[in-house]
N, CA, C and O atoms as a Maestro MAE file, in Angstrom:
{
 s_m_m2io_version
 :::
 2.0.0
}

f_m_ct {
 s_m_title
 :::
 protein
 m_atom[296] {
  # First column is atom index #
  i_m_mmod_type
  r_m_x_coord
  r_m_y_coord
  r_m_z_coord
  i_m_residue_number
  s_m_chain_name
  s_m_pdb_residue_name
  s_m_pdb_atom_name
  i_m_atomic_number
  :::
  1 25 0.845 -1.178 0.000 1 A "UNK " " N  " 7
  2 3 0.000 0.000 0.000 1 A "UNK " " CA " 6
  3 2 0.891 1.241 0.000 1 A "UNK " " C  " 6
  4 15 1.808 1.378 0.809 1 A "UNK " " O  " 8
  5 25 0.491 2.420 -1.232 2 A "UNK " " N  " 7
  6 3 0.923 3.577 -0.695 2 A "UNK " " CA " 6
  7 2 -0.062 4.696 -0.702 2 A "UNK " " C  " 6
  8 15 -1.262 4.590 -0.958 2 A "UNK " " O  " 8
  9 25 0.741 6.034 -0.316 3 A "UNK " " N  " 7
  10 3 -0.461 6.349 0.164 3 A "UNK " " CA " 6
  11 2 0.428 7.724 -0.328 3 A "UNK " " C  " 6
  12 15 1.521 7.968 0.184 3 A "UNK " " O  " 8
  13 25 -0.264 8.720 -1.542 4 A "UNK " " N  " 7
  14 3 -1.240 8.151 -2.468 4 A "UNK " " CA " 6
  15 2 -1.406 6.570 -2.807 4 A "UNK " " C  " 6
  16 15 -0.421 5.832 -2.805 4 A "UNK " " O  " 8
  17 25 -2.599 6.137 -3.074 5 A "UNK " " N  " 7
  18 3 -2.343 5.206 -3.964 5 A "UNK " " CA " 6
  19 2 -1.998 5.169 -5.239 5 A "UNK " " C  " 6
  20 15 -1.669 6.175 -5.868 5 A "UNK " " O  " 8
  21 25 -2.053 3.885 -5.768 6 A "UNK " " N  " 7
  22 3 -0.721 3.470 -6.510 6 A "UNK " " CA " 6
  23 2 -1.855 2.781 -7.699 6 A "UNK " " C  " 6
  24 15 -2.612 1.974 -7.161 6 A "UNK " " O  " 8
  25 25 -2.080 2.950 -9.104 7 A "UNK " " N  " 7
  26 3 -2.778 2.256 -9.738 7 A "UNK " " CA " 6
  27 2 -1.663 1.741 -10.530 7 A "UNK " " C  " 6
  28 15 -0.762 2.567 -10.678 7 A "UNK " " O  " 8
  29 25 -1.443 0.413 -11.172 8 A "UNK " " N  " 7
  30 3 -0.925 -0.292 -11.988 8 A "UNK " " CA " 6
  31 2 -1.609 -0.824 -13.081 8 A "UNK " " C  " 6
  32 15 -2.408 -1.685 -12.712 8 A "UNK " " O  " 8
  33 25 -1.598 -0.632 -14.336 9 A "UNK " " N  " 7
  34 3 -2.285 -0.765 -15.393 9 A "UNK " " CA " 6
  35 2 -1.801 -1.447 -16.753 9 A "UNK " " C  " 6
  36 15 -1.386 -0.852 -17.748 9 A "UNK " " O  " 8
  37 25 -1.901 -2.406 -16.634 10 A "UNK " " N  " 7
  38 3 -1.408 -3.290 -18.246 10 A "UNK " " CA " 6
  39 2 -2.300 -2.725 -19.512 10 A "UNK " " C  " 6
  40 15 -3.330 -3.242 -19.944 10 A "UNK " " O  " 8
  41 25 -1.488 -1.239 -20.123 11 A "UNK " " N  " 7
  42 3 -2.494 -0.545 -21.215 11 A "UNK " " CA " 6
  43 2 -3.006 -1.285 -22.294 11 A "UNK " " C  " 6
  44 15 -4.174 -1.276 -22.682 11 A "UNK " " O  " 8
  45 25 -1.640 -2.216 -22.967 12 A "UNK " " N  " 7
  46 3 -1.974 -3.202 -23.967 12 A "UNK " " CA " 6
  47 2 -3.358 -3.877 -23.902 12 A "UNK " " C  " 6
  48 15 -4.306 -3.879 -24.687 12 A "UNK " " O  " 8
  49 25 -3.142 -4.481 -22.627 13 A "UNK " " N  " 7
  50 3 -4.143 -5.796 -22.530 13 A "UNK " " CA " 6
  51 2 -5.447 -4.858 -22.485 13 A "UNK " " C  " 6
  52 15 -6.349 -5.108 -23.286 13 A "UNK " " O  " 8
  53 25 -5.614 -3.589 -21.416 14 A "UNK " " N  " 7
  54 3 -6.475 -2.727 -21.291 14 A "UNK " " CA " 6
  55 2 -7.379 -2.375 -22.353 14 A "UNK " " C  " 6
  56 15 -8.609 -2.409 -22.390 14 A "UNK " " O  " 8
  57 25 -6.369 -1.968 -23.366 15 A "UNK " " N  " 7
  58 3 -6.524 -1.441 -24.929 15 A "UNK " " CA " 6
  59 2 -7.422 -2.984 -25.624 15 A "UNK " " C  " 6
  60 15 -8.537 -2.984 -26.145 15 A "UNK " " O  " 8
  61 25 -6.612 -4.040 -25.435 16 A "UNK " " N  " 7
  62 3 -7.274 -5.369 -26.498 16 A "UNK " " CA " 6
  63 2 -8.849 -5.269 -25.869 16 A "UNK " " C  " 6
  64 15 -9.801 -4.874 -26.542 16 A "UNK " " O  " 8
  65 25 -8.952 -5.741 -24.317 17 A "UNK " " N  " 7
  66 3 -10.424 -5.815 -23.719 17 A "UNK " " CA " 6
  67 2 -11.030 -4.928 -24.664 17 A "UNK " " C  " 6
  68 15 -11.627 -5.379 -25.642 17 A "UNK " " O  " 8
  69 25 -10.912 -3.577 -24.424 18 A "UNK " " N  " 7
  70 3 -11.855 -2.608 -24.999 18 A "UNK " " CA " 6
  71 2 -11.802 -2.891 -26.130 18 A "UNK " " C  " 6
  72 15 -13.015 -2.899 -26.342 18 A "UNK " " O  " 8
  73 25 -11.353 -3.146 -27.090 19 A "UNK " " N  " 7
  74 3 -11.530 -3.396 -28.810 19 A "UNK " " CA " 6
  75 2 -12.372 -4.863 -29.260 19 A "UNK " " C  " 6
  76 15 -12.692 -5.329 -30.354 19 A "UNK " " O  " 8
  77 25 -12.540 -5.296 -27.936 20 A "UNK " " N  " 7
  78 3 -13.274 -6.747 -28.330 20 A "UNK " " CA " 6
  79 2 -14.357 -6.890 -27.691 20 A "UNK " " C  " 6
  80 15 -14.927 -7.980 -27.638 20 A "UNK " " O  " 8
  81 25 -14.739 -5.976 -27.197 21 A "UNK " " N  " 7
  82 3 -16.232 -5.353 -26.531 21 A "UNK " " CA " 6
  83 2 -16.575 -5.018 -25.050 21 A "UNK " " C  " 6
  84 15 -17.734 -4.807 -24.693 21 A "UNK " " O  " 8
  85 25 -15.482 -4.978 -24.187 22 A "UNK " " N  " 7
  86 3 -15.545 -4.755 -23.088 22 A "UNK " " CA " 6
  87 2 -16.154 -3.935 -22.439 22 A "UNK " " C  " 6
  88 15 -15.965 -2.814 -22.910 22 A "UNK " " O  " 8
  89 25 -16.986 -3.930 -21.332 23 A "UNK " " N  " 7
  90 3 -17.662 -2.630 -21.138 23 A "UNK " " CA " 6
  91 2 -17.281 -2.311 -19.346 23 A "UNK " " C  " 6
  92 15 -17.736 -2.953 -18.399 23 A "UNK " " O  " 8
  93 25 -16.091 -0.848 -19.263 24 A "UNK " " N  " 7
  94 3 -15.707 -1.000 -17.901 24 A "UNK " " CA " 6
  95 2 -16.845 -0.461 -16.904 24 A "UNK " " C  " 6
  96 15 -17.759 0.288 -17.248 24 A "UNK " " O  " 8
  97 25 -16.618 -1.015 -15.494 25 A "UNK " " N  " 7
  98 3 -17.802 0.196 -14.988 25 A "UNK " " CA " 6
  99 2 -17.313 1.231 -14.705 25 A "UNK " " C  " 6
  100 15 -16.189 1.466 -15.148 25 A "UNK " " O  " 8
  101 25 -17.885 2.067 -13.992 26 A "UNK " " N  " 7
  102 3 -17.912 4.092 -14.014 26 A "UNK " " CA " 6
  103 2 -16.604 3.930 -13.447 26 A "UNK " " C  " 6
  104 15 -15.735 4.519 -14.090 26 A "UNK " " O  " 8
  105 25 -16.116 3.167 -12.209 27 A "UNK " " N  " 7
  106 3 -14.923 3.290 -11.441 27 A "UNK " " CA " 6
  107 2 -14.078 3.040 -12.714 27 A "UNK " " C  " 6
  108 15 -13.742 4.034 -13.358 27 A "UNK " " O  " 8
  109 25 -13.695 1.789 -13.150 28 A "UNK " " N  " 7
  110 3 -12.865 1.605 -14.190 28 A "UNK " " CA " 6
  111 2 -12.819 2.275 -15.348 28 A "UNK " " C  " 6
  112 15 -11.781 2.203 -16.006 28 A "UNK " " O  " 8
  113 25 -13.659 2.870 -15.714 29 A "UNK " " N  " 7
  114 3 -13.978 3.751 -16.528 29 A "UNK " " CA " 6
  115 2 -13.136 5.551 -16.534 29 A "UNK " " C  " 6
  116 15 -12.778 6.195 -17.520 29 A "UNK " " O  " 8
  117 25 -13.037 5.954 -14.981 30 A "UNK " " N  " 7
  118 3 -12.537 6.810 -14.797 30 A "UNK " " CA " 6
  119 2 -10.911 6.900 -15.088 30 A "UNK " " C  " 6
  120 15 -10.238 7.708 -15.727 30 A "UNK " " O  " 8
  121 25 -10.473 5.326 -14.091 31 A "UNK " " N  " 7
  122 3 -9.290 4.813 -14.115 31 A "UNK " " CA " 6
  123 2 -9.003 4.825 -15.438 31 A "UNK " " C  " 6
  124 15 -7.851 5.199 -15.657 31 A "UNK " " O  " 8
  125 25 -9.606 4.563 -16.354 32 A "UNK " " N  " 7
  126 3 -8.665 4.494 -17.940 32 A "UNK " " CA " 6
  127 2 -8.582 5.491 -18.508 32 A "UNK " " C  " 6
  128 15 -7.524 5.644 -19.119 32 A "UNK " " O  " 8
  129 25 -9.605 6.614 -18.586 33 A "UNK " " N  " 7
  130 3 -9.835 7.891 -19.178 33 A "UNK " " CA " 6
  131 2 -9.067 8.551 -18.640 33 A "UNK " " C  " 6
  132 15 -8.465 9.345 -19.363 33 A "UNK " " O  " 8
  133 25 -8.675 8.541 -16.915 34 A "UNK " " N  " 7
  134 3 -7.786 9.164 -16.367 34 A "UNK " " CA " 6
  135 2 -6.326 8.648 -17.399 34 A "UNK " " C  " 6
  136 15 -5.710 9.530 -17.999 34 A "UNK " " O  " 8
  137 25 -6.026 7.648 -17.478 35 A "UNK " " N  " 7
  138 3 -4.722 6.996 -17.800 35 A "UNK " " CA " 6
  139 2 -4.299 7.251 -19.454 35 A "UNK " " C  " 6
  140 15 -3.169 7.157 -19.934 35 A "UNK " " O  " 8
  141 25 -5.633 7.620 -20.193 36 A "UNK " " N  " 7
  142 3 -5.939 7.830 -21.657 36 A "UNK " " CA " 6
  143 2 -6.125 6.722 -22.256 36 A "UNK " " C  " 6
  144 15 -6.414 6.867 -23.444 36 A "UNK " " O  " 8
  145 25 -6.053 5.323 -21.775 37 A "UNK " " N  " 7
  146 3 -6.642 4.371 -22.656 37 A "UNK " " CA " 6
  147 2 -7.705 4.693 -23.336 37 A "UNK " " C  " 6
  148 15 -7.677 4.619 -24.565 37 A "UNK " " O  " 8
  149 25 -8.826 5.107 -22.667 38 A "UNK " " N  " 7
  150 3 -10.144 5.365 -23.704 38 A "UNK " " CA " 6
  151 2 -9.833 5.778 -24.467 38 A "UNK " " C  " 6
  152 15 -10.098 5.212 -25.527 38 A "UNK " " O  " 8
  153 25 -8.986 7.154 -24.516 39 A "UNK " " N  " 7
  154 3 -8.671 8.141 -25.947 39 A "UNK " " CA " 6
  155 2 -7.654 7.296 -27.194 39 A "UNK " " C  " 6
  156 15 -7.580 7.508 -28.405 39 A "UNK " " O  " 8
  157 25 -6.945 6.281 -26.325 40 A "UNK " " N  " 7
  158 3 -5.994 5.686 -27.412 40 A "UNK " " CA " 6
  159 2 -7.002 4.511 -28.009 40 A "UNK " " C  " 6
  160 15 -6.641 4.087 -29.107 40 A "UNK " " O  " 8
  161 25 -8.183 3.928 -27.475 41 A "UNK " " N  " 7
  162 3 -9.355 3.462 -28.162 41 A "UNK " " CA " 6
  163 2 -9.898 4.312 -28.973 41 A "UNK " " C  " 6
  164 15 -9.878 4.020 -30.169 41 A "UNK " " O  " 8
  165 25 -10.468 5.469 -28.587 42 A "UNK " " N  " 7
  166 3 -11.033 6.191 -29.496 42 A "UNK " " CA " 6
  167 2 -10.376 6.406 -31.030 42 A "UNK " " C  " 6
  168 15 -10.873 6.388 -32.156 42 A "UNK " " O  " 8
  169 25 -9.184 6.592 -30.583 43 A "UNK " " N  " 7
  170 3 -8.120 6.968 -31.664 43 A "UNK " " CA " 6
  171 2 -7.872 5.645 -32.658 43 A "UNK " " C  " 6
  172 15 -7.529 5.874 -33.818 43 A "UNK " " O  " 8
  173 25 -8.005 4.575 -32.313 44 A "UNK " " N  " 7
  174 3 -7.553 3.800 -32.990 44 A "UNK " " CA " 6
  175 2 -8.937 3.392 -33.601 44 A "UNK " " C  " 6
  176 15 -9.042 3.008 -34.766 44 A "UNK " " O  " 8
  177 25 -9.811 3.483 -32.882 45 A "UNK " " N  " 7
  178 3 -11.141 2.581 -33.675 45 A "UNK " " CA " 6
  179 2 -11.114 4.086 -35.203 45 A "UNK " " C  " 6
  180 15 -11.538 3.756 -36.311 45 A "UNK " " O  " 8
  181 25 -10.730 5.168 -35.041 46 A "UNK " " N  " 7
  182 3 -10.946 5.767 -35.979 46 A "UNK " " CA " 6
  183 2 -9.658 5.675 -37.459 46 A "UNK " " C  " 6
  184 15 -9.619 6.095 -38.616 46 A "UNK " " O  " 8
  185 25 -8.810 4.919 -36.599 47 A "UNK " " N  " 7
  186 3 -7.299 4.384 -37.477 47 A "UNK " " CA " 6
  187 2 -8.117 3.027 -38.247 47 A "UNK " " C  " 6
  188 15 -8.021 2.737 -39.440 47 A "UNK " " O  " 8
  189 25 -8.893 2.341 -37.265 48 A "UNK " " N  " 7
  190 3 -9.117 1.264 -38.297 48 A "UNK " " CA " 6
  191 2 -10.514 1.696 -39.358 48 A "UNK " " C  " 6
  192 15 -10.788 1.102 -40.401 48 A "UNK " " O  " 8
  193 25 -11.256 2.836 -38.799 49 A "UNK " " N  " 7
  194 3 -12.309 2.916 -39.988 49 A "UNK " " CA " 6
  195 2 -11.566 3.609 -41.174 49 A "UNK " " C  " 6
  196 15 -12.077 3.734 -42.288 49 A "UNK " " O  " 8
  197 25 -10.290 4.061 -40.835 50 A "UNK " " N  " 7
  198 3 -9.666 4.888 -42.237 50 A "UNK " " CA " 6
  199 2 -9.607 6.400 -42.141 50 A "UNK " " C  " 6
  200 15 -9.230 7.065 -43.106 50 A "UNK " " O  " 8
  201 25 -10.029 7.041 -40.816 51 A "UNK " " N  " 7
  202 3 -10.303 8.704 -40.693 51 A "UNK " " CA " 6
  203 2 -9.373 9.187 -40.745 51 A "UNK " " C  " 6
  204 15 -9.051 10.213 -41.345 51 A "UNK " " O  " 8
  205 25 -8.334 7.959 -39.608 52 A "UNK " " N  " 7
  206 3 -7.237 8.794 -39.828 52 A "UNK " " CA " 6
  207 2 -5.888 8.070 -39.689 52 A "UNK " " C  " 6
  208 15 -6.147 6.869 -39.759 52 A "UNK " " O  " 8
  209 25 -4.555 8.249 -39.521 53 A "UNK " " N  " 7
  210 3 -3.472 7.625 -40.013 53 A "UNK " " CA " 6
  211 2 -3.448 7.357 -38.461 53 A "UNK " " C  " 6
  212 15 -3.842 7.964 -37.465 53 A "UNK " " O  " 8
  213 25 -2.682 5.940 -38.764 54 A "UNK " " N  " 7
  214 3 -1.803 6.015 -37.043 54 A "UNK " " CA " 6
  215 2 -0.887 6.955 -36.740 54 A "UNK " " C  " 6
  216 15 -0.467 7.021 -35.584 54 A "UNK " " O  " 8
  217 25 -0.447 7.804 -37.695 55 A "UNK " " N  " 7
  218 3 1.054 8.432 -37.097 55 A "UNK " " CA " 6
  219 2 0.095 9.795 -36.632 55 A "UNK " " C  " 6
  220 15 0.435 10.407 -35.620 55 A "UNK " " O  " 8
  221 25 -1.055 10.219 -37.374 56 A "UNK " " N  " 7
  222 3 -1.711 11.196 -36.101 56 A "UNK " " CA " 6
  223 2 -2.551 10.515 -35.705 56 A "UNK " " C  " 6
  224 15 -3.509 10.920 -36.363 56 A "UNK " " O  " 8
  225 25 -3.013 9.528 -34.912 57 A "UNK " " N  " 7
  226 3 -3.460 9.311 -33.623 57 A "UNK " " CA " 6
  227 2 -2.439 9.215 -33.055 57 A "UNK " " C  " 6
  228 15 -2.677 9.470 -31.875 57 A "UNK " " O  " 8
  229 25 -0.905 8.884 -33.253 58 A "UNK " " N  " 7
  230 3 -0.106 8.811 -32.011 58 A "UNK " " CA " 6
  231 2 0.345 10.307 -31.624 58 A "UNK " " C  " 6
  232 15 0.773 10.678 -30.531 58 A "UNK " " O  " 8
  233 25 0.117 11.182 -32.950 59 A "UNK " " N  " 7
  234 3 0.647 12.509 -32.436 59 A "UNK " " CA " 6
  235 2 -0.472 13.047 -31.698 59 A "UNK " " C  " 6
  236 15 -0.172 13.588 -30.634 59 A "UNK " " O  " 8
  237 25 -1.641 13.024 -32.005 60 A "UNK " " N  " 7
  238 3 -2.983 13.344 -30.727 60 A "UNK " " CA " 6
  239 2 -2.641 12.983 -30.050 60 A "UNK " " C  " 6
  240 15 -2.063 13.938 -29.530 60 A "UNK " " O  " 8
  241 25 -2.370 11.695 -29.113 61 A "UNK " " N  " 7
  242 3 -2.358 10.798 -28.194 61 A "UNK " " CA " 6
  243 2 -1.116 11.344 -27.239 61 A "UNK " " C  " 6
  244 15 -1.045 11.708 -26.066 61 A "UNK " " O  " 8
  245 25 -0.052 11.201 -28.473 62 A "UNK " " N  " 7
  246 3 1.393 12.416 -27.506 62 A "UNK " " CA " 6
  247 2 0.853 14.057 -26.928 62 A "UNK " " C  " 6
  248 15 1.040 14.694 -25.891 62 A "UNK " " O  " 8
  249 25 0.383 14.214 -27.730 63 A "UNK " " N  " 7
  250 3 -0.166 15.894 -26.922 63 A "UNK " " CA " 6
  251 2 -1.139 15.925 -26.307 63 A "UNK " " C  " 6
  252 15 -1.052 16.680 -25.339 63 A "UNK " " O  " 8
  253 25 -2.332 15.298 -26.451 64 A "UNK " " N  " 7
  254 3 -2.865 15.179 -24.966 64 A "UNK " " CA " 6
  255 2 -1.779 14.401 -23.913 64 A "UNK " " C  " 6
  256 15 -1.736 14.932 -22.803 64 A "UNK " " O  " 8
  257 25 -1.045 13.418 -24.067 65 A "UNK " " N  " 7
  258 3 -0.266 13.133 -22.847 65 A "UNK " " CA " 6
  259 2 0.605 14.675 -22.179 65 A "UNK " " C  " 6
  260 15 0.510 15.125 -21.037 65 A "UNK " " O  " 8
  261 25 1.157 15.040 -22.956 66 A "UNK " " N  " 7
  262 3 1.841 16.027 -22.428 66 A "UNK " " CA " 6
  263 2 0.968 17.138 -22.102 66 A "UNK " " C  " 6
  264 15 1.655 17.876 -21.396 66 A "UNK " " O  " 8
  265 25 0.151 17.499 -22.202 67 A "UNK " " N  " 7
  266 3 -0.645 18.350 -21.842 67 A "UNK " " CA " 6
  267 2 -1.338 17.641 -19.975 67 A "UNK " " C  " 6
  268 15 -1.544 18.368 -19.003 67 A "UNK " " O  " 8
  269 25 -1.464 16.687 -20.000 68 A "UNK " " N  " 7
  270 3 -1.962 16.279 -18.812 68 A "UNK " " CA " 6
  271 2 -1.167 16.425 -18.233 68 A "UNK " " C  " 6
  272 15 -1.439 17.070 -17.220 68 A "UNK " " O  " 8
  273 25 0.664 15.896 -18.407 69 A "UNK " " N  " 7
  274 3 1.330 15.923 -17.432 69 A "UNK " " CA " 6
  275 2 1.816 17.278 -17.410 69 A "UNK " " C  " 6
  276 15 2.664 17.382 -16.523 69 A "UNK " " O  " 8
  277 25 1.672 18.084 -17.869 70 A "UNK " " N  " 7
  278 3 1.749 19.633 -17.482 70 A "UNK " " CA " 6
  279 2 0.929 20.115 -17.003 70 A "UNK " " C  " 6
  280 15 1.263 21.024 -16.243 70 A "UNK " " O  " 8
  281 25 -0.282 19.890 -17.106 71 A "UNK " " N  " 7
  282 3 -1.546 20.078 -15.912 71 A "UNK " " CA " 6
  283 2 -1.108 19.536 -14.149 71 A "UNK " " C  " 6
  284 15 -1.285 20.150 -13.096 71 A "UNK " " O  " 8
  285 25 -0.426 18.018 -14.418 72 A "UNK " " N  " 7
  286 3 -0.265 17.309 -13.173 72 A "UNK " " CA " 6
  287 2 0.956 18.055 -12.354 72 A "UNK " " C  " 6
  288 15 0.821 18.374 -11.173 72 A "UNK " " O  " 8
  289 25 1.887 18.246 -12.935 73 A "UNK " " N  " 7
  290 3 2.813 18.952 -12.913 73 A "UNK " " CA " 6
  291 2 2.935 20.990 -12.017 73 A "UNK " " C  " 6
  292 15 3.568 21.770 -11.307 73 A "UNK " " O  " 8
  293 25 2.000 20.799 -12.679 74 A "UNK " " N  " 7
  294 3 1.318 22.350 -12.115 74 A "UNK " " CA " 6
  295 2 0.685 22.351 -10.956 74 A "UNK " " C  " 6
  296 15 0.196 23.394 -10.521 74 A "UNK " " O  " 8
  :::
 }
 m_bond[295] {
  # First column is bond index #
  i_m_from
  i_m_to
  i_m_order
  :::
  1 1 2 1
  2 2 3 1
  3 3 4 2
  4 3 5 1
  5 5 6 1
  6 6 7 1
  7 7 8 2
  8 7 9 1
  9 9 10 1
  10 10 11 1
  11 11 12 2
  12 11 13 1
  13 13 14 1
  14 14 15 1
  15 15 16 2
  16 15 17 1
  17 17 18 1
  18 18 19 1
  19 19 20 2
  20 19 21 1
  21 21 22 1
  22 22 23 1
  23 23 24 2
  24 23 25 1
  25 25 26 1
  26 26 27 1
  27 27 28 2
  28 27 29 1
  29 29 30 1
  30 30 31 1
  31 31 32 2
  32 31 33 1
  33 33 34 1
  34 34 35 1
  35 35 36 2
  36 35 37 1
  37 37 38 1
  38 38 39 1
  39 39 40 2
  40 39 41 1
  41 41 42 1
  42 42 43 1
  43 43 44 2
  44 43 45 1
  45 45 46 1
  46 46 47 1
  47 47 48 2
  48 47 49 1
  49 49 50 1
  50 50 51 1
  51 51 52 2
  52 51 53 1
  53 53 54 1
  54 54 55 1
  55 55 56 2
  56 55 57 1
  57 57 58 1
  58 58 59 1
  59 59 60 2
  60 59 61 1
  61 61 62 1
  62 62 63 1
  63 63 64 2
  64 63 65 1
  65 65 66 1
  66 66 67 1
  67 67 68 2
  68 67 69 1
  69 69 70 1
  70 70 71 1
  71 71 72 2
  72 71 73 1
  73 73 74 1
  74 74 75 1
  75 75 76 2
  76 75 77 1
  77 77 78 1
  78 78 79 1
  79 79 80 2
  80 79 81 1
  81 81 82 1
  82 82 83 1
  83 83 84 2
  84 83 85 1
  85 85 86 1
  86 86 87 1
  87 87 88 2
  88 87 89 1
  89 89 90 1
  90 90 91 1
  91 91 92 2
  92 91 93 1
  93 93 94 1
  94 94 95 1
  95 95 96 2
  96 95 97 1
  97 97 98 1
  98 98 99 1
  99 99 100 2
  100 99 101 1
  101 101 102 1
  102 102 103 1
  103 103 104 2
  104 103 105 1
  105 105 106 1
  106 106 107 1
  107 107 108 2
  108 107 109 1
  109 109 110 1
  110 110 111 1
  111 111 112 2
  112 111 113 1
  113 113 114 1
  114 114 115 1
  115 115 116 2
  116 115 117 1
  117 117 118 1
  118 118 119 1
  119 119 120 2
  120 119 121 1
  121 121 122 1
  122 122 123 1
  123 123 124 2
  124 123 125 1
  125 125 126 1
  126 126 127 1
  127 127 128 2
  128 127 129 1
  129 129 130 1
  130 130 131 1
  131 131 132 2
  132 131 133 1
  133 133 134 1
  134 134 135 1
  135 135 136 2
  136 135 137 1
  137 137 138 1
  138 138 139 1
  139 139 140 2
  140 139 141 1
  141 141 142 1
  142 142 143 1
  143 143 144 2
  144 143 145 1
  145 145 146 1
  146 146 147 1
  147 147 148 2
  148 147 149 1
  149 149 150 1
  150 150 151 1
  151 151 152 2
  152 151 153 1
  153 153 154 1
  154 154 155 1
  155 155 156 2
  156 155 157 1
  157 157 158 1
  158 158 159 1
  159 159 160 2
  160 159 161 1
  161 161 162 1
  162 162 163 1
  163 163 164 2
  164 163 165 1
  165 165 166 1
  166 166 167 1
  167 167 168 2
  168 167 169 1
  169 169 170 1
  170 170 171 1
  171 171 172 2
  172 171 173 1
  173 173 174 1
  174 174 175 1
  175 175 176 2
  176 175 177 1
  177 177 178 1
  178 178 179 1
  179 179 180 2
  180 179 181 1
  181 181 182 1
  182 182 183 1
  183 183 184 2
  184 183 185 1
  185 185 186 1
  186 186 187 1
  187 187 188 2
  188 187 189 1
  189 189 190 1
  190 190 191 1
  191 191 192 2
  192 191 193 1
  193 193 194 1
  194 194 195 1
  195 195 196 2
  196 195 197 1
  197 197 198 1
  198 198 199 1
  199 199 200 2
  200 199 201 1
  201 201 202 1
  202 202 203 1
  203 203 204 2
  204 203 205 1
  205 205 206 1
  206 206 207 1
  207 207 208 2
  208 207 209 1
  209 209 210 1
  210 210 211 1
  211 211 212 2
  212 211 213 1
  213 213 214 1
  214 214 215 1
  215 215 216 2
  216 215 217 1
  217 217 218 1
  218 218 219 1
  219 219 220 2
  220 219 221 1
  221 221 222 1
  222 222 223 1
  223 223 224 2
  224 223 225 1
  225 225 226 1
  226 226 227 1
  227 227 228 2
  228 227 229 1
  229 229 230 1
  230 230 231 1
  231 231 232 2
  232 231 233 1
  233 233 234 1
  234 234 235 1
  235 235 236 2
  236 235 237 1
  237 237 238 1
  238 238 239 1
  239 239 240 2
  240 239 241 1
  241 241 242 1
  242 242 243 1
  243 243 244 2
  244 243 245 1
  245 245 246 1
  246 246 247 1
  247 247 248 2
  248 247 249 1
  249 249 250 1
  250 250 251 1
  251 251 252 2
  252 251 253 1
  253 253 254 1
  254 254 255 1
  255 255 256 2
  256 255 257 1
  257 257 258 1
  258 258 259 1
  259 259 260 2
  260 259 261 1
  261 261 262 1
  262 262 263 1
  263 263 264 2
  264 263 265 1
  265 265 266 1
  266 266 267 1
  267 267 268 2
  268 267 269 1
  269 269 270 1
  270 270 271 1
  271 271 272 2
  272 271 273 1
  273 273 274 1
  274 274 275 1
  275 275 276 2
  276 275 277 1
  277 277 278 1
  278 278 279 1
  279 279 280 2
  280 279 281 1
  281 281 282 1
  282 282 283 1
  283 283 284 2
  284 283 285 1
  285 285 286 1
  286 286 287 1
  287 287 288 2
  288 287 289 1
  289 289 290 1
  290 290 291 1
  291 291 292 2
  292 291 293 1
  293 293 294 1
  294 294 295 1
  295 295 296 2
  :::
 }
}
């Protein structure tokens, strides 16, 4: 235990659940959105309909990261 606590998160596996129909509840739900899995779902389900390239969903995905941790940071 620490204290803060401490979340540990396997994103990969996180990421597969959600692409194969997973549905988290509100708690887990927060936990990933907090972490950006949802958004790197979002991003990719729109890589596989064709909207958009992987190399910008990873550049979305990099600037919202850095933007959070400059929020956290602050």
């Amino acid at each position: 235990m620490t204290n803060p606590a401490e979340i540990s998160i396997n994103e990969e596996r996180a990421l597969y659940w959600l692409q194969v129909g997973a549905k988290p509840s509100d708690t887990a739900r927060n936990i990933l959105s907090r972490e950006g899995i949802l958004l790197r779902n979002h991003l990719q389900i729109g890589v596989n309909k064709g909207a958009i390239t992987q190399a910008q969903a990873d550049a979305k995905f990099n600037a919202w990261k850095e933007e959070r941790d400059s929020k956290l940071n602050a």
